[in-house]
C-alpha positions in Angstrom: -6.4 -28.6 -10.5 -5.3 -24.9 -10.1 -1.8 -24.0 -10.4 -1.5 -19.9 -9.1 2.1 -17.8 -9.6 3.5 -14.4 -9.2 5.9 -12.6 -11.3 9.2 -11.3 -9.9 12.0 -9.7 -10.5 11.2 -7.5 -13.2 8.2 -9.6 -13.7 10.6 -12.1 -15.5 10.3 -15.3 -13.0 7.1 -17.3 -12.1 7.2 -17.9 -8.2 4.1 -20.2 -7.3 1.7 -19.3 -4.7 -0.5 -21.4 -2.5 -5.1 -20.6 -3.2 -5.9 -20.2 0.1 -9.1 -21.6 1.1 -8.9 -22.0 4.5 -10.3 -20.8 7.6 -7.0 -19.6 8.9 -7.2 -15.4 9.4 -10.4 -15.4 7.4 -11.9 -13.2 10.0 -9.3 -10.5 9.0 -9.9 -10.9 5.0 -12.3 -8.8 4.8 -10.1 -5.3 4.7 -7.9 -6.0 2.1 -5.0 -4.2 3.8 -4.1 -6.9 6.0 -2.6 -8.8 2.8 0.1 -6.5 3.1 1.1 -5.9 6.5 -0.3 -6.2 10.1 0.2 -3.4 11.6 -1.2 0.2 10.8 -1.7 3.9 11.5 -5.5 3.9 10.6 -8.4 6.6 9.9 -10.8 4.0 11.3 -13.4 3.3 8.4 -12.5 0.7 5.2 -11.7 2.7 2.7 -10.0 5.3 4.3 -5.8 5.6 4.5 -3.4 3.9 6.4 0.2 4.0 7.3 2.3 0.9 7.9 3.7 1.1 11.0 6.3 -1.3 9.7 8.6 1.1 8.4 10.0 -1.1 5.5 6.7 -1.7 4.5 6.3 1.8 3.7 6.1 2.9 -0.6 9.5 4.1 -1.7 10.5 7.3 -2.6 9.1 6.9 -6.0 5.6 6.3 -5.0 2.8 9.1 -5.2 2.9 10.7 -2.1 -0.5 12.3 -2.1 -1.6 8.6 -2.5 0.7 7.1 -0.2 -1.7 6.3 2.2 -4.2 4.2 0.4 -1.2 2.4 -1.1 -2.8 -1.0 1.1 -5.9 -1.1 -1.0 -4.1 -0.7 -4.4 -4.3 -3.7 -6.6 -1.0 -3.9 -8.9 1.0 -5.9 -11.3 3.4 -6.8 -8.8 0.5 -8.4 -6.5 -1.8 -10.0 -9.2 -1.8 -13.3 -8.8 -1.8 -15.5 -12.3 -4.0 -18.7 -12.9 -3.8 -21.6 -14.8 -6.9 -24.0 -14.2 -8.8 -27.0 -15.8 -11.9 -25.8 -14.8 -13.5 -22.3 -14.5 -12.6 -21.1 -11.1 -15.1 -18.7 -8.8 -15.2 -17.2 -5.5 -17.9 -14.3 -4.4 -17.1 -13.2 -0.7 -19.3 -10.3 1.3 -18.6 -8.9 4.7 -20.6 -6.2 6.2 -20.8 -4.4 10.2 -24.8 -4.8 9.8 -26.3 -2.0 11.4 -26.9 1.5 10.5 -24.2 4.1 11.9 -21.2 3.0 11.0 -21.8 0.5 8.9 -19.1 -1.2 6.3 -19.6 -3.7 3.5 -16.9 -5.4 1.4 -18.2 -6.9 -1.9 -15.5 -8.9 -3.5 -16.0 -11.0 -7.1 -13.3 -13.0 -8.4 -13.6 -15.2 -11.5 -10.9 -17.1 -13.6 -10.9 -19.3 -16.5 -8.7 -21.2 -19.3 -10.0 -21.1 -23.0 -7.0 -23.0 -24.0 -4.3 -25.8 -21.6 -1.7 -22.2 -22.3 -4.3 -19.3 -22.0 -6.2 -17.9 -19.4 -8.0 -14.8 -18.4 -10.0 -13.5 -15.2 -11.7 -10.6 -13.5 -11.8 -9.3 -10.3 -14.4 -6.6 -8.8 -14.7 -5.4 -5.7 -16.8 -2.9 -3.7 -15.9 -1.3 0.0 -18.0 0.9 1.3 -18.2 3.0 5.1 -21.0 4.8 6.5 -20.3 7.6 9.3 -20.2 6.9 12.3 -18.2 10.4 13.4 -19.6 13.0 10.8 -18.4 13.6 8.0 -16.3 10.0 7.1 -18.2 8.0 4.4 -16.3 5.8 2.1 -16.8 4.2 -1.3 -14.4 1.9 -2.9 -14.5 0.7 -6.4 -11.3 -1.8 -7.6 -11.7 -3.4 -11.0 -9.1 -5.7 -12.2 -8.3 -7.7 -15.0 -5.6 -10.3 -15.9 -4.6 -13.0 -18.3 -1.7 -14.9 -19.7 -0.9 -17.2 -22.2 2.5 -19.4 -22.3 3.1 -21.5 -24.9 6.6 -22.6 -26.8 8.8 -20.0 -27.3 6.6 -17.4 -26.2 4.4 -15.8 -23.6 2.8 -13.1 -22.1 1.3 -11.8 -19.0 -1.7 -8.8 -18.7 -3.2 -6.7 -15.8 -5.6 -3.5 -16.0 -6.8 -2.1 -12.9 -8.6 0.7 -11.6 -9.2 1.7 -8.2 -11.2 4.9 -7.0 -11.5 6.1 -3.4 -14.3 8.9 -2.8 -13.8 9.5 1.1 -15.4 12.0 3.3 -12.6 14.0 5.5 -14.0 14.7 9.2 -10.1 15.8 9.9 -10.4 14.2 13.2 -11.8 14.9 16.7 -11.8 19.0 17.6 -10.9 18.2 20.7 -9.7 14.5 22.7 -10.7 14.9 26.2 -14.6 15.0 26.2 -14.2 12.3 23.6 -11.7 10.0 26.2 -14.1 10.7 29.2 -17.3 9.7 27.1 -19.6 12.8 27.5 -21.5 11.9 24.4 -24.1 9.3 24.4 -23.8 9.1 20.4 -20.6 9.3 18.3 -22.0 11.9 16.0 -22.1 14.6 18.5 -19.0 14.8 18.8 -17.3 17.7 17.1 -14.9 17.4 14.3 -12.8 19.2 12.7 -14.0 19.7 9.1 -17.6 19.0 7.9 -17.8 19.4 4.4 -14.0 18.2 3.0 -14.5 15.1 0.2 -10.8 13.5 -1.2 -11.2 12.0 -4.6 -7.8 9.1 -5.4 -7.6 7.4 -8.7 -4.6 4.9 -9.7 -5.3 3.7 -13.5 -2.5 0.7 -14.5 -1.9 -1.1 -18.0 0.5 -3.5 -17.8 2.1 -6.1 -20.2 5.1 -8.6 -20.2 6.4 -10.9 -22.8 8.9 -12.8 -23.1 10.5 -14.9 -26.8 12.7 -17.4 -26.8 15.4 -16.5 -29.4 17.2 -19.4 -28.5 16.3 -23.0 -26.1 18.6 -25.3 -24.7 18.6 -28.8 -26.8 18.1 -32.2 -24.9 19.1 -35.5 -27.1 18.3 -38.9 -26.0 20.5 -41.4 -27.5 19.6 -45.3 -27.8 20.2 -46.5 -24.6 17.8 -44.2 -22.7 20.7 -41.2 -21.9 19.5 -38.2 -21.9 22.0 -34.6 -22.7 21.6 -31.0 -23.0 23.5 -28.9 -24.8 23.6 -25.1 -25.6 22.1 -22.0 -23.8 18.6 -20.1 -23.2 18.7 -16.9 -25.1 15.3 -14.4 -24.4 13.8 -11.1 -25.3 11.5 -9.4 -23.0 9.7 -6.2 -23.0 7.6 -4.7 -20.7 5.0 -1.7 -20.9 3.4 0.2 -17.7 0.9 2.9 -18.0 0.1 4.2 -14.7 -1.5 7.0 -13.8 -2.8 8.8 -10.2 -5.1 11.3 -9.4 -5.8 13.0 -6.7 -8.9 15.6 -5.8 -9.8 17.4 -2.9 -12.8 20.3 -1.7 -14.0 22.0 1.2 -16.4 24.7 1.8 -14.3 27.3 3.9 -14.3 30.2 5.9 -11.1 32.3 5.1 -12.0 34.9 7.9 -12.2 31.5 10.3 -10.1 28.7 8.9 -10.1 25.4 10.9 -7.1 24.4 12.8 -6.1 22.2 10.5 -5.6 25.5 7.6 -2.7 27.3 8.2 -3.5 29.2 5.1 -5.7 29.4 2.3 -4.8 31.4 -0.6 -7.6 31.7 -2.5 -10.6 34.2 -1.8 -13.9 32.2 -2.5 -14.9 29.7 -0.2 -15.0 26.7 -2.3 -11.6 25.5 -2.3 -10.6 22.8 -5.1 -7.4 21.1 -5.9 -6.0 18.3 -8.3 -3.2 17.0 -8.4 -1.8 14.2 -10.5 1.3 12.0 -11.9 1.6 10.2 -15.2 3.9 7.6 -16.4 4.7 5.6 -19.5 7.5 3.0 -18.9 9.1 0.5 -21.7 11.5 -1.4 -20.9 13.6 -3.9 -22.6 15.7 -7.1 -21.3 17.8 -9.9 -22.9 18.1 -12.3 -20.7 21.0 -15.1 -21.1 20.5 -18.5 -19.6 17.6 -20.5 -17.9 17.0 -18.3 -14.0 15.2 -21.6 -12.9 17.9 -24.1 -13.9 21.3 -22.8 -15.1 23.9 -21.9 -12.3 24.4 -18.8 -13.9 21.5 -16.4 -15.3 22.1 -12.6 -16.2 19.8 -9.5 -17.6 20.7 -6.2 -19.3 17.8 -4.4 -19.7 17.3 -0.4 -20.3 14.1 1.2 -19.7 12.6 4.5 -20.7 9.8 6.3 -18.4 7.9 9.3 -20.0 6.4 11.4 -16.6 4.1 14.0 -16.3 3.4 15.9 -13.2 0.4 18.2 -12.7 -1.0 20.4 -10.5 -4.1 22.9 -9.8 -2.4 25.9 -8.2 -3.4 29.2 -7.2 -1.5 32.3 -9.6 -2.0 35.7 -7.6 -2.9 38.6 -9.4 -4.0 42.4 -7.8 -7.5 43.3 -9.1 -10.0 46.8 -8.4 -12.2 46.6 -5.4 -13.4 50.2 -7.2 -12.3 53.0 -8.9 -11.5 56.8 -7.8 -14.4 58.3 -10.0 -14.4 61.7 -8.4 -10.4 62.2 -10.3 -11.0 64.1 -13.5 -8.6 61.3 -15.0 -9.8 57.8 -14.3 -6.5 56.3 -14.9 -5.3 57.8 -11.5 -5.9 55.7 -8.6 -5.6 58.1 -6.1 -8.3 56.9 -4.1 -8.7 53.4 -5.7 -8.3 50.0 -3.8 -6.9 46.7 -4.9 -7.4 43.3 -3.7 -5.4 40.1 -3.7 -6.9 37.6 -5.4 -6.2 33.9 -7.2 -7.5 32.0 -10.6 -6.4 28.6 -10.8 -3.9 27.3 -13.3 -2.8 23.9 -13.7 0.9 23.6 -13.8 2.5 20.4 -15.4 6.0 19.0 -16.4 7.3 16.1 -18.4 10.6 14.5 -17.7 12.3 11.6 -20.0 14.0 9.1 -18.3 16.0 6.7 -19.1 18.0 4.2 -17.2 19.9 1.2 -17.7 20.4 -2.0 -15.0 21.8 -5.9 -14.8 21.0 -8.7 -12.7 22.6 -11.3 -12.1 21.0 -15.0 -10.7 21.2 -18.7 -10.1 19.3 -21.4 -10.1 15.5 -21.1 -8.3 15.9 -25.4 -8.3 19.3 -25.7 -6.2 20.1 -25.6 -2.4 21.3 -22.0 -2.9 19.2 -19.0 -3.8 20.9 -16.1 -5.0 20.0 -12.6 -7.3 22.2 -9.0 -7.1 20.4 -6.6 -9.4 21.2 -2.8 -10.1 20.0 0.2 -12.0 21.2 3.5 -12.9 19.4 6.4 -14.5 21.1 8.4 -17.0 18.9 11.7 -17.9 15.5 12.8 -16.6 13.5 13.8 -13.1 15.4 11.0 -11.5 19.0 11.4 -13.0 21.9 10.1 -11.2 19.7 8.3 -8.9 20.4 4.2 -8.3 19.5 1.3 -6.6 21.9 -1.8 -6.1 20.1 -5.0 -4.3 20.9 -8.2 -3.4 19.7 -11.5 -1.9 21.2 -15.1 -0.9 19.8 -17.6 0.8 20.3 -21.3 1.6 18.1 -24.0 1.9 18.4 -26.0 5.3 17.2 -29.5 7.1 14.7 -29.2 3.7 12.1 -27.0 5.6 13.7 -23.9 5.9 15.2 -21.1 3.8 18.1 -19.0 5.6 19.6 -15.7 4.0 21.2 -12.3 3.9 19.5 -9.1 1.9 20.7 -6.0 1.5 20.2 -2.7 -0.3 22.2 0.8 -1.5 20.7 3.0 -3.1 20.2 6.6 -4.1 16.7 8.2 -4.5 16.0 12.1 -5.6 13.0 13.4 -3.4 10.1 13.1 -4.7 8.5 15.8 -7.1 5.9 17.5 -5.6 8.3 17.2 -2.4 10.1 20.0 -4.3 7.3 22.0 -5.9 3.9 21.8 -5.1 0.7 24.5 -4.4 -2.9 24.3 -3.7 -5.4 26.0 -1.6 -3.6 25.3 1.6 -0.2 24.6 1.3 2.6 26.2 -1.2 6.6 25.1 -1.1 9.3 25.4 -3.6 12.2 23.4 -2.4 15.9 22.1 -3.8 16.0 18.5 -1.4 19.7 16.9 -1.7 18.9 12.9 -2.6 18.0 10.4 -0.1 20.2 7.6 0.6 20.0 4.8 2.0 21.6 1.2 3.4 20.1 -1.5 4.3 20.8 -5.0 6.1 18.6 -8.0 7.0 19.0 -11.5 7.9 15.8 -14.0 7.6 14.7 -16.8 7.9 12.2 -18.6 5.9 9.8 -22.0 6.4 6.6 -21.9 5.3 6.6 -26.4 6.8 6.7 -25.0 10.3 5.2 -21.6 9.6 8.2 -19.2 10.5 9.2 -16.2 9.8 11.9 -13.8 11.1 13.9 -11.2 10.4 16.4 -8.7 11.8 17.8 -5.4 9.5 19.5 -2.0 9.8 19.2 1.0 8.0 21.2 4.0 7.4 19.2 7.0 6.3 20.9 10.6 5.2 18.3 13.3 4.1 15.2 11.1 5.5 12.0 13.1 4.1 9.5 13.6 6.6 6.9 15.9 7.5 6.6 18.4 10.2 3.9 19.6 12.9 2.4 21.8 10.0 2.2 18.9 7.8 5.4 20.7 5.0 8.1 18.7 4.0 11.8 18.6 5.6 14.7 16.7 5.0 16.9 15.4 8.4 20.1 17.0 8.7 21.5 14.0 10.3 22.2 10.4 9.3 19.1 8.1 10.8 19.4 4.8 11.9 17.2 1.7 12.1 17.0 -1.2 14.1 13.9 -3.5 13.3 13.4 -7.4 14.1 10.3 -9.1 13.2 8.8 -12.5 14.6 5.8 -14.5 12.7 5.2 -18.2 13.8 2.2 -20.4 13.7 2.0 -23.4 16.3 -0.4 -25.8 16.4 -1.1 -28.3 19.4 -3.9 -30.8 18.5 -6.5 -28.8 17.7 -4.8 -25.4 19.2 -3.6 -23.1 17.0 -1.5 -19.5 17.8 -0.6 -17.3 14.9 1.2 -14.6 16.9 3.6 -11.6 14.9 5.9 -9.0 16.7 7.6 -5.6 15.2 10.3 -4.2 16.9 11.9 -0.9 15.4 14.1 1.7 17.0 15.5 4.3 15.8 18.1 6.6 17.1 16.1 10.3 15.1 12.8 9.7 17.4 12.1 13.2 16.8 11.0 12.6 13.1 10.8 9.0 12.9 7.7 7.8 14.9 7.4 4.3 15.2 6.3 2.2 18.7 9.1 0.3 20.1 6.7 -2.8 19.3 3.6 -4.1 17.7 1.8 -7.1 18.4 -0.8 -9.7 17.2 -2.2 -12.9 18.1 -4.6 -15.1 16.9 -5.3 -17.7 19.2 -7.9 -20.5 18.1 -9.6 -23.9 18.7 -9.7 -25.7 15.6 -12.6 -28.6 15.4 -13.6 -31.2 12.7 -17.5 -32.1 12.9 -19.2 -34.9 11.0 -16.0 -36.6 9.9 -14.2 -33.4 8.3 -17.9 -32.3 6.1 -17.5 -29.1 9.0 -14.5 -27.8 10.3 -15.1 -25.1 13.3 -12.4 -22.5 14.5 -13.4 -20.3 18.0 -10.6 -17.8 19.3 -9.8 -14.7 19.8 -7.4 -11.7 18.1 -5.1 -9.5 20.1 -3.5 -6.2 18.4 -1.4 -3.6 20.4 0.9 -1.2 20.4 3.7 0.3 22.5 2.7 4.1 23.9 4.6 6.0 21.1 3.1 9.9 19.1 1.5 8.3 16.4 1.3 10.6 13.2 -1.9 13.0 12.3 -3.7 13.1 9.2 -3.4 16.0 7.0 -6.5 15.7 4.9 -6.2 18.3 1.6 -2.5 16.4 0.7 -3.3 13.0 2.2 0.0 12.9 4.5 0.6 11.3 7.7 2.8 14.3 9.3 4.2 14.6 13.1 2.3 15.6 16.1 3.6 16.5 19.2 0.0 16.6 21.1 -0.2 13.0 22.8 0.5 9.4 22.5 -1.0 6.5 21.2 -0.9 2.9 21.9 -0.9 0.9 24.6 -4.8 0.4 23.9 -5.4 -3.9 23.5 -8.0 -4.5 20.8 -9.7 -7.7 21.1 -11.9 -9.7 19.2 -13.6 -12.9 19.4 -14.6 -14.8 16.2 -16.4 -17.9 14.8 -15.1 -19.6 11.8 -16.8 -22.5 10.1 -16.7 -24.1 6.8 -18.9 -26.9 5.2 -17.3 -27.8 2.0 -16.5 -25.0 -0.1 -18.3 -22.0 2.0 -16.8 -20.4 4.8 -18.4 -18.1 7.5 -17.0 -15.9 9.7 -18.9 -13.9 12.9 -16.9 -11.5 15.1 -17.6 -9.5 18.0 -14.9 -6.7 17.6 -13.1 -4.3 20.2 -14.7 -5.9 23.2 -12.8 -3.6 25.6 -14.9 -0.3 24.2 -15.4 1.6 27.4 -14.0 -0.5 30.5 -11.6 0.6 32.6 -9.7 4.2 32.3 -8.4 2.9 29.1 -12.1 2.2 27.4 -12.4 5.2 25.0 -8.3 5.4 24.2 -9.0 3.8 21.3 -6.9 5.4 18.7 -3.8 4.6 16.1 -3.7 7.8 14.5 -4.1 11.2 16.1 -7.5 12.4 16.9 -9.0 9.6 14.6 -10.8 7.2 16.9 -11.5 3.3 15.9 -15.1 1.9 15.6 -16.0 0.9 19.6 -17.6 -2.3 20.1 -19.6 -3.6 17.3 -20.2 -7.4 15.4 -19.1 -8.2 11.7 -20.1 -11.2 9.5 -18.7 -12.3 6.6 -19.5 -14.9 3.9 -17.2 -17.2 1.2 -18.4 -19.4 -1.8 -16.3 -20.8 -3.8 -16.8 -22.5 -7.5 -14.5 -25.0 -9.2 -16.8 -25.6 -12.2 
């Protein structure tokens, strides 16, 4: 028996989780991304970054932006997923494109086991990997996790480490679309890109621990004719610690008397071009919790948390140096005839910021018909001072399938810091942003029985961050509003099966919000049992579009999605046909991906991000075992 759980809210409450072990979207397992959303702005190799197209989806305005867009890759406290099992659990899983040009492998290596009914530990390792197809766009991804927990009595405590490394190859996209669109090239490599030698280098390093003591547990009597009553209250202490840190590196070989297009500037003189840049923090934070949040009508928090941050930089410090001396003067110190140069060392820059916040939230019961949690936050001193977040959530449970509710958010959000200052090789800004703030409404609905899910929000934006057609930072002068609705159902007919999901978004600032008007998928399947359930056979097909809309460019030396005004994207249906089988405890998948490559006057539009085309036609495989022993 395995029993598997997240940790919400502050990491404070166990929500279980189902293993899954079936065949259902296996074919889409293999790029770890998918967990997290549907629906991307894509570089076209794994390993490489993505945007969510799903605007919530998006990391807040806390995240690190020059990591931002391999934020779908990251593994994290928040999506670990614990383990309690009588028996050591296993599952190896490889995927691979197998041919030469352009080919991708996913190694994945998951293990888990309990030394003791209250203790476990596990480890999970996994490799991506991308060879060019275009020049200039390997990948290599290295994520190493561990976790463990241990719950017994009073007390208990959950662990994570991770550490995930991306070393990508930056080919800064197609130099130009059209000979690319009408298929002039017999091979993919020919075509010209925009950088040739550029290399990013993202690191995200995570310690994490939670524990939780009981100071005080309810008391339950049972008197002598079998009644049972509880008395008193659930008193805990909990403290949390998160080290995280994120590094980013990035080189080029340049020209400064013939910059690329993509180089606005470049203010150094060699031609080797380096930066770093990087963000540390060291959170504790401290809760006493009052009453039972699984049982009790009424559970609160006060907690107060303290975040030591660091923020570093390579920059380039100017400085005027001799190009040669007037010799011929009879005093040398004259430079009558001397010349000076401009020229740049690198420094690294850093800050540190303390802050310190406070916050309560308030819950009932996980057990009863309603569902209900408001939590806020405040911080008093530091980077993010004055800045807040109030949230809140209720929900009913209806007909005993479904879960129907109302969420919303305020909050209050200083920009980023290297929104305000930041310098490198390419790019140099100092800027004052006002906060961001922002509203937001949703209803959903909830039932994982019938496999639904919907829900419709709004959001008010004033001083939306974005970033503009050179790729710099700006804040909206105008209030920005959201509309988005989203639609995920499965249905099943006999042995038919149709897993279809729609985003809508609209929003009324198109001109620095770019999102399509929709986004779909399907997954439409036959499902078949062979020799009495010992094989069970899916054949289907997947779907993906989008709605025409001017999908963002990729700003390689910062790793920013930015706006582009050159063309639009979308409209472009890529479908795939797959083979899923399992026997037992091994599953197989075989795909034959973007079938429409090349037909029609559509054939070669097949892009989701500016001037980054997708892989054209091509066939994956990928392999599941699984251990219970």
């Amino acid at each position: 028996m395995i029993n598997t759980w997240t940790l919400e809210h502050h990491f404070t409450r166990f929500e279980e989780t189902s293993l899954d072990t079936n065949l259902h979207q296996f074919q889409r397992d293999y790029h770890p991304a998918f967990k997290q959303g549907f629906s991307y702005e894509y570089l076209g190799v794994l390993g490489h970054a993505m945007n969510h197209v799903d605007f919530s989806l998006r990391p807040g305005a806390k995240a690190f932006i020059f990591g931002a867009g391999w934020d779908p890759y990251l593994k994290t406290p928040d999506r670990t997923t614990f383990f309690n099992t009588r028996k050591p659990f296993t599952m190896l899983s490889y995927s691979t494109i197998p041919i030469r040009e352009g080919r991708e492998e996913h190694v994945e290596a998951l293990h888990t086991q309990n030394f003791s009914p209250f203790t476990n530990f596990g480890i999970d390792f996994n490799i991506l990997a991308g060879k060019e197809l275009y020049t200039n766009e390997d990948t290599r991804v290295n994520r190493i996790g561990l976790f463990g927990s241990h719950a017994k009595g009073k007390y208990s405590i959950f662990g994570t480490f991770y550490y995930n490394d991306f070393r990508v190859e930056d080919h800064g996209g197609l130099a130009e679309i059209e000979p690319f669109l009408e298929g002039v090239r017999e091979q993919a490599y020919l075509y010209e890109m925009n950088l040739e030698s550029a290399r990013s280098h993202y690191r995200n390093i995570s310690l994490f621990t939670t524990q939780k003591y009981n100071l005080l547990e309810k008391v339950t009597v049972t008197d002598t004719l079998g009644n049972k009553t509880t008395s008193g209250k659930t008193l805990s202490l909990s403290h949390q610690l998160y080290v995280d840190r994120h590094m980013k590196d990035y080189s080029d070989v340049v020209d400064p008397e013939n910059l690329s297009p993509l180089y606005s500037n470049y203010y150094y003189v060699l031609p080797e071009a380096r930066d770093s840049v990087s963000e540390d923090r060291i959170s504790n934070v401290f809760q006493l919790i009052l009453g039972d949040p699984d049982y009790d009508r009424l559970s609160a928090r006060i907690y107060a948390g303290y975040e030591l941050r660091r923020f570093g930089t390579l920059y380039p410090r100017n400085y005027r140096e001799f190009s040669h001396v007037d010799t011929l003067s009879a005093e040398p110190e004259l430079v009558l005839d001397s010349v000076f140069t401009e020229a740049a060392e690198a420094v690294f820059r850093t800050d540190w910021f303390n802050d310190l916040y406070v916050g309560l939230h308030l819950a009932g019961p996980t057990t009863g018909i309603w569902d209900w949690v408001i939590n806020g936050n405040y911080y008093l001193t530091g980077y993010y001072r004055n800045s807040f977040e109030v949230n809140a959530t209720f929900s009913r449970r209806v007909f005993q399938r479904a879960d129907l509710g109302l969420r919303g958010t305020l909050s209050s959000q200083k920009q980023h810091y290297f929104t305000n200052h930041y310098a490198s090789s390419f790019f140099a800004w100092e800027n004052d942003f006002p906060s961001q703030y922002q509203i937001k409404g949703e209803a959903f609905v909830n039932s994982e029985a019938t496999g639904l899910e919907m829900r419709a929000g709004v959001a008010l934006i004033s001083n939306y961050l974005y970033w503009d057609r050179e790729a710099l930072p700006r804040v909206y002068d105008r209030e920005l509003l959201l509309l988005s609705g989203y639609f995920s159902r499965h249905f099943r007919v006999s042995g038919y099966h149709s897993q279809n999901k729609l985003l809508v978004q609209y929003t009324t600032a198109g001109e620095v919000l770019r999102v399509p008007l929709a986004a779909l998928y399907t997954s439409n399947y036959w499902e078949q049992s062979l020799f009495k359930g010992a094989l069970i056979v899916d054949a289907g097909l997947d779907l993906y579009a989008t709605t025409p809309y001017r999908a963002s460019s990729y700003m390689p030396p910062t790793g920013i999605f930015y706006l582009q005004e050159e063309d639009r994207v979308g409209a472009y249906p890529f479908l795939d046909l797959f083979l899923a089988f399992r026997l037992k405890r091994t599953r197989f998948f075989v795909s034959w991906n973007n079938l429409l490559h090349g037909l029609g006057k559509i054939g070669n539009n097949y892009f989701t991000t500016y001037s980054y085309p997708m892989k054209p036609r091509h066939f994956r495989l990928g392999l599941v075992w699984t251990f219970y022993d």
